[in-house]
C-alpha positions, 0 to 999 in steps of 0.5 A: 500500500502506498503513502497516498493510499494509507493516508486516504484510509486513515482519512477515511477511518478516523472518526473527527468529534464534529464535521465541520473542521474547515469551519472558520469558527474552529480555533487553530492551535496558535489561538489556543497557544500551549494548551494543546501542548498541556493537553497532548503531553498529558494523554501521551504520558498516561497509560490508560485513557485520560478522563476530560474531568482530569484534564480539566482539573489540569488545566487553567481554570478559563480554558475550554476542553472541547476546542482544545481537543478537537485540534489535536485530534484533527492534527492527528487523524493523518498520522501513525497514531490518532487521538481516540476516545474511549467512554470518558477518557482519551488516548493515543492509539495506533491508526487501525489501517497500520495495526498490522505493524504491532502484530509481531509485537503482541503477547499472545493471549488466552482466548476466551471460552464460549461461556465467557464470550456470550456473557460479556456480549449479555452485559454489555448489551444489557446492562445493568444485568444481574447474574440471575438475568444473565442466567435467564437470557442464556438458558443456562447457569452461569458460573462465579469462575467466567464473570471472575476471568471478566472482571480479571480482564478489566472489561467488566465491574461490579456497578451496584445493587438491585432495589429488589429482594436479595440485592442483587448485585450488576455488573456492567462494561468499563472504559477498558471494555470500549478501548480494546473494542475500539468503541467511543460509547457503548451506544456504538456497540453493532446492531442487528443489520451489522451483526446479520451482515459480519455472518454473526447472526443466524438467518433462522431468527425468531420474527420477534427477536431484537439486539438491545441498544444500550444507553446507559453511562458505565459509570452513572446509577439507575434509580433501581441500583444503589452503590456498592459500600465497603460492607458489600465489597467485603461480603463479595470477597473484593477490595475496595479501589485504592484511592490515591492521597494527594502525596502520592499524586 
């Protein structure tokens, strides 16, 4: 493939925050002067993807993210690497058109057995979902052992509890889930018609089966679940997240 050509896929590929970039209203990265810089180095150091929160609280208070971030992934979208975001957070990643370049360099990984496979497709597709519901949607029992090898992964979490008898616990996708599936939000999971057309789907569907569209926020409550406690985090068997003192920052 020429140079002409992967600039064109990439082009192509790259998905830009808003349409209108040769809008003349867009600032430049002169008018926003080092705060593209700010905003570039701190994603590029960070190993996971950086929230907009954090990159606000980085920031000098006057300055607005958006037209920051829109800049620099505009300047990006033709090069090797492009500026992506994953749920709320933002990272550097290779260009999908040059990826084949790092297949040499990838650890080989374990795959992921059936089971596991269809019950991370049942919770990010259904979400909020609880073990009995995910229970009820596969016609089969579903084991502590797969949603422990899911959440090891970093693609599921616990969200809450049910407001229901027992308190149930959810579980739901994570930022990490939408980075390694290359998806900004969970709402540009596949629907029917791109599963039907990738061969994923039977042609023998019942005429009353349907592909949910997820629209909750992974890491907003419903009005039905309440946030888990360090009292249910103990029961459950699990740590409660380390958070870090302003020292170690």
């Amino acid at each position: 493939m020429s140079e002409t050509e992967i600039l064109t896929a990439a082009e192509a590929k790259m998905p830009i925050i808003s349409s209108d970039d040769a809008n003349p209203s867009v600032p430049s990265r002169e008018a926003l002067g080092d705060v593209v810089r700010m905003v570039e180095a701190i994603i590029f150091a960070s190993s996971e993807p950086v929230t907009e929160k954090m990159l606000s609280e980085r920031l000098p208070l006057d300055v607005e993210l958006l037209p920051v971030l829109k800049v620099l992934q505009s300047e990006y979208r033709l090069r090797g690497v492009n500026l992506v975001k994953a749920g709320d957070g933002w990272a550097f990643r290779t260009a999908s058109d040059l990826s084949f370049l790092m297949s040499r360099d990838l650890v080989k990984q374990k795959k992921l057995s059936r089971a596991a496979l269809e019950v991370l497709a049942i919770i990010a597709y259904h979400q909020p979902v609880t073990r009995a519901e995910m229970e009820d949607i596969r016609g089969v029992e579903t084991s502590k052992g797969t949603l422990d090898v899911l959440m090891e992964t970093g693609w599921v979490k616990l969200r809450g509890r049910r407001r229901t008898p027992g308190r149930p616990v959810t579980y739901g996708t994570t930022d990490s889930f939408l980075d390694h599936f290359g998806l900004a939000e969970i709402r540009d999971l596949p629907g029917m018609d791109e599963l039907r057309g990738a061969g994923l789907l039977s042609a023998r569907l019942p005429s009353n089966f349907s592909v949910p569209v997820p629209s909750v926020r992974p890491d907003e409550l419903l009005a039905d679940e309440d946030p888990l406690t360090a009292g249910d985090i103990e029961e459950l068997g699990l740590f409660m997240p380390k958070v870090e003192d302003e020292q170690d920052k």
